[in-house]
C-alpha positions in Angstrom: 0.0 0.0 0.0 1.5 3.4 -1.1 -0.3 5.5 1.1 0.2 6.3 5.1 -1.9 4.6 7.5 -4.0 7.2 9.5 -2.0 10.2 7.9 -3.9 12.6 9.4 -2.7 11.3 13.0 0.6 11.0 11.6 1.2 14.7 10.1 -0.4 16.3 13.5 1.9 14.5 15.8 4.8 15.4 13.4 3.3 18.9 12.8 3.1 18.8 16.9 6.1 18.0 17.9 8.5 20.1 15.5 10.4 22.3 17.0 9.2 25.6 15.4 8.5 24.9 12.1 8.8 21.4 10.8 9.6 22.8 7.2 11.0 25.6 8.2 9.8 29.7 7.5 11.1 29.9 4.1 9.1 29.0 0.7 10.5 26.3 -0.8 13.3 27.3 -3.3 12.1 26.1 -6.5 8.9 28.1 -5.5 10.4 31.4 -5.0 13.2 30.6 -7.8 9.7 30.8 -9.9 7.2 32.6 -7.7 7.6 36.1 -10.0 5.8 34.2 -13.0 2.5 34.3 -11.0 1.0 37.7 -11.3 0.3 39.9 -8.4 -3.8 39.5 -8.1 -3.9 36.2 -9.4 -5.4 33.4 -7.7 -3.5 30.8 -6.6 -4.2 27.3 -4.9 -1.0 25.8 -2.8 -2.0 21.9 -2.2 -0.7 20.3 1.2 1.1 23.1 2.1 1.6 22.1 5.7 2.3 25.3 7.8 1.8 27.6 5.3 5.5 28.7 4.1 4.8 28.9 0.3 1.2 30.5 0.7 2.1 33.0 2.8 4.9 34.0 0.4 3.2 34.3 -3.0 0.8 36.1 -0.3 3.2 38.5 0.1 3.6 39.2 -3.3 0.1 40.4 -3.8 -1.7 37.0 -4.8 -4.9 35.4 -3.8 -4.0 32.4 -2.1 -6.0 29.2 -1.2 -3.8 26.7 0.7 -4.7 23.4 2.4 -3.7 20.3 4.3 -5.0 17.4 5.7 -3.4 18.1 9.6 -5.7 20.8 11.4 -2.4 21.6 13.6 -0.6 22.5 10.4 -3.3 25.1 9.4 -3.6 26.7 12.4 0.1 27.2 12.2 -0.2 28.3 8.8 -2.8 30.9 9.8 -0.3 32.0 12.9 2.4 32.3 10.0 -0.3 34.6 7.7 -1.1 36.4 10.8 2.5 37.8 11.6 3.4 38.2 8.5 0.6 40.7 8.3 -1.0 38.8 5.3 -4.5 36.7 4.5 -4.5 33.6 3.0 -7.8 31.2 2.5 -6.7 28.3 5.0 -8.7 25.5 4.9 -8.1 22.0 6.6 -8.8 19.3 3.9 -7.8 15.5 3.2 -6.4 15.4 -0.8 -8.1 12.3 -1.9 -11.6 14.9 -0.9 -11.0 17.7 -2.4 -13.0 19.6 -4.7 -11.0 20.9 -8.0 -13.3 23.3 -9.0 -13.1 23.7 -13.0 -11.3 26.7 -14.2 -10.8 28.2 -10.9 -6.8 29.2 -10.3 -4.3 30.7 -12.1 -1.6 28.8 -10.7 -0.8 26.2 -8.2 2.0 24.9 -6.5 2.4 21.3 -6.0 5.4 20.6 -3.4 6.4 17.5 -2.0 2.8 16.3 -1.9 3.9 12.7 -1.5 2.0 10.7 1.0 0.5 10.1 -2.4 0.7 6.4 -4.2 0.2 6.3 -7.6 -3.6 5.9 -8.1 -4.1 9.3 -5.5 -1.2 11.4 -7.5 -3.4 10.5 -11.0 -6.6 11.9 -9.5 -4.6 14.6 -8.2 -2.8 15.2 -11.5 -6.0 14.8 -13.5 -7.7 17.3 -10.6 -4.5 19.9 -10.8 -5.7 19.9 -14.6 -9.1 20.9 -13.9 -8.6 23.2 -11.8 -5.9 25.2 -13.7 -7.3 27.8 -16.1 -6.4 27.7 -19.7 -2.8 29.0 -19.7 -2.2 28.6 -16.0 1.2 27.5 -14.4 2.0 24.7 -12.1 4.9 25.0 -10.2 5.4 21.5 -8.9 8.5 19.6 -6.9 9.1 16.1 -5.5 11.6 13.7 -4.5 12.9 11.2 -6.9 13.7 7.1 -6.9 17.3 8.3 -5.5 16.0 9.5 -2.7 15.6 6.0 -1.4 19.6 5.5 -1.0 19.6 9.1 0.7 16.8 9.0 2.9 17.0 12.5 4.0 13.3 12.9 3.9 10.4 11.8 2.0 8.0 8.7 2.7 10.9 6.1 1.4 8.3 4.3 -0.8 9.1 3.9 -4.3 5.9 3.9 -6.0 5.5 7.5 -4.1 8.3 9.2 -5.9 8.9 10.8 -9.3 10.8 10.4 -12.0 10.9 12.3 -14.6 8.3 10.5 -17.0 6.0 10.5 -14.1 5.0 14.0 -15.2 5.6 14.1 -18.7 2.9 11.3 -18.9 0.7 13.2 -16.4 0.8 16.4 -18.4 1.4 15.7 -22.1 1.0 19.1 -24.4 1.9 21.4 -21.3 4.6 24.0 -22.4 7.4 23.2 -19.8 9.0 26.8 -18.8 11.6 25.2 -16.9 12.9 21.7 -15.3 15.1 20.3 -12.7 16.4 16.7 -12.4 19.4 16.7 -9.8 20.8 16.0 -6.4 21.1 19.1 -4.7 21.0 20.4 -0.2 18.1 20.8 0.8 17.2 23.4 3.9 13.9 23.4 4.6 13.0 23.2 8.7 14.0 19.4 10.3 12.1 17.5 7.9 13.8 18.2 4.6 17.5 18.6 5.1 20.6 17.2 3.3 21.6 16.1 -0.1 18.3 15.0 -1.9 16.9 14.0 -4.9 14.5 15.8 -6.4 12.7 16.5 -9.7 11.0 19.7 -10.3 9.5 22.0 -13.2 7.4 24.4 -13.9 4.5 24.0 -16.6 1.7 25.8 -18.4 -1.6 24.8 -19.3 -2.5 24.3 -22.9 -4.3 27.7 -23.3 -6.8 25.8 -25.5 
């Protein structure tokens, strides 16, 4: 089975117990390496974004901002993050496999390291990310790769969870890709995601028709 067992328990303990902020303050970096392609006023949905680091900084930047994840103690931290950051983001508490991908409703949306997700979930959520997006929309998407499994510096250490780099060419065929990452780089983000890491990133635009 690809997925975790009572995730939800899971990420709240984890989310619980960090000390500060289990993924740290800072956006992600492929996010902010790309975060000036989304226009200020634009909408924007950020899926399981935990405590709210990318949200709140496209927030910053002037756009509208719809974030979610499945642990309720992550979204409260997320909204104590918006808070003293002096921004508002549309927080919600919501399990993936549930959500609603309203048709045509975002501009963007950033998909990072969403992967508590076996391959059956990440096609509904693939096929949902493309619903969502409006014609011409970016995703700005990042997630660990098969070598992460010999590095095990984060990441559920399943391999049908992780990417390679087919795993979104097939799961977006016809998208423009604006720009792509297949590497081992450091990663720096809070307690959770730290060392040399594997990870495969792009960003891509929606077909405009």
């Amino acid at each position: 089975m690809a997925e975790f067992t009572d995730a939800r328990s899971i990420w709240d303990r984890r989310f619980a117990q960090a000390d500060g902020w289990l993924f740290g303050l800072e956006p992600n970096r492929w996010l902010a390496e790309h975060a000036g392609r989304i226009a200020a006023g634009s909408r924007a949905l950020c899926i399981a974004d935990g405590e709210g680091r990318n949200a709140v900084h496209l927030a910053r930047a002037g756009v509208d901002v719809t974030a979610f994840d499945l642990s309720g103690v992550a979204v409260d931290k997320a909204v104590a993050m918006a808070a003293a950051a002096g921004v508002r983001i549309d927080t919600r508490r919501a399990d993936i496999a549930e959500w609603t991908w309203e048709p045509d409703a975002y501009d963007a949306v950033v998909a990072i390291f969403f992967q508590f997700a076996g391959p059956d979930l990440r096609r509904r959520i693939f096929e949902g990310i493309a619903t969502t997006l409006r014609p011409g929309g970016l995703l700005i998407i990042e997630g660990y790769g098969l070598q992460q499994l010999e590095f095990k510096t984060g990441g559920p250490g399943v391999a049908d969870n992780l990417y390679t780099p087919q795993t979104l060419v097939d799961a977006f065929q016809d998208w423009l890709v604006l720009a792509s990452r297949n590497g081992v780089l450091m990663l720096e983000e809070g307690t959770a995601h730290r060392g040399r890491s594997h990870v495969i990133s792009a960003v891509l635009r929606k077909p405009a028709a």
